[in-house]
Steps between C-alpha positions, in 0.01 A plus 500: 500500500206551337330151322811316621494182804640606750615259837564637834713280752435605866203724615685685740501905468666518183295202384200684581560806366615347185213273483261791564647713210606257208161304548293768353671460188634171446318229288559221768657550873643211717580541799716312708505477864557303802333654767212765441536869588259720638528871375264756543496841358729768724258796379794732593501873378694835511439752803504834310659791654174612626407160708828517622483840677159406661659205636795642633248783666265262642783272673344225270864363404556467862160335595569239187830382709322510829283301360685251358606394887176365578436263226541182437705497147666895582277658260265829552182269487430158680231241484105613535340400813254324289509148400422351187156363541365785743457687121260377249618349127452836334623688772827297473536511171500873505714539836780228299441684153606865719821361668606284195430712184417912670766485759753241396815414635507251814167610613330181357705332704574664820170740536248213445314366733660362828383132441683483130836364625333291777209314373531306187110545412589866511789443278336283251253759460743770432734304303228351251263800540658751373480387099256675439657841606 
């Protein structure tokens, strides 16, 4: 696809995924879409053999799934106790540029702070802050 124009209908997963790749290369990219999509990277990686055994030692498999009854979404992390503006702009930046680009996965979404779903200054500030990153 290389130097070619290239249109994408839909921005869905495949859509993404397809934008993502082809748009490196391609000479012109439209893409089509209804509603926009929010995808953020998943950061997921192997456990070697290694990390495995230590895990299965420790009982850290088991804690994961205990864990995962006490939070909000079911996952092995929930929201900080902090809220958005308790942290400074550069402190923010850095705690949003950790969860979204380090960690990965939902934690951008469901480890931020615990004003982010509930106060729309909070979420305007994550939603529109986070260009820079």
């Amino acid at each position: 696809m290389v130097g070619k124009r290239i249109a994408v209908i839909g921005t869905g997963a495949s859509g993404v995924q397809t934008i993502q790749e082809s748009g490196r290369d391609a000479k012109q990219l439209t893409a089509y879409q209804r509603t926009p999509n929010y995808a953020i990277p998943m950061n997921q990686k192997k456990i070697d053999a290694a990390e495995h055994a230590k895990m299965k030692k420790e009982g850290g498999f088991q804690t994961a799934f205990d864990n995962c009854h006490k939070t909000f979404a079911g996952f092995n992390y929930d929201f900080s106790e902090k809220k958005t503006f308790d942290d400074t702009p550069e402190e923010r930046q850095a705690f949003y540029h950790d969860l979204l680009v380090e960690q990965g996965g939902f934690r951008f979404w469901l480890n931020t702070y615990s004003d982010m779903l509930k106060d729309e200054k909070a979420n305007m500030e994550v939603s529109f802050g986070i260009a820079s990153l």
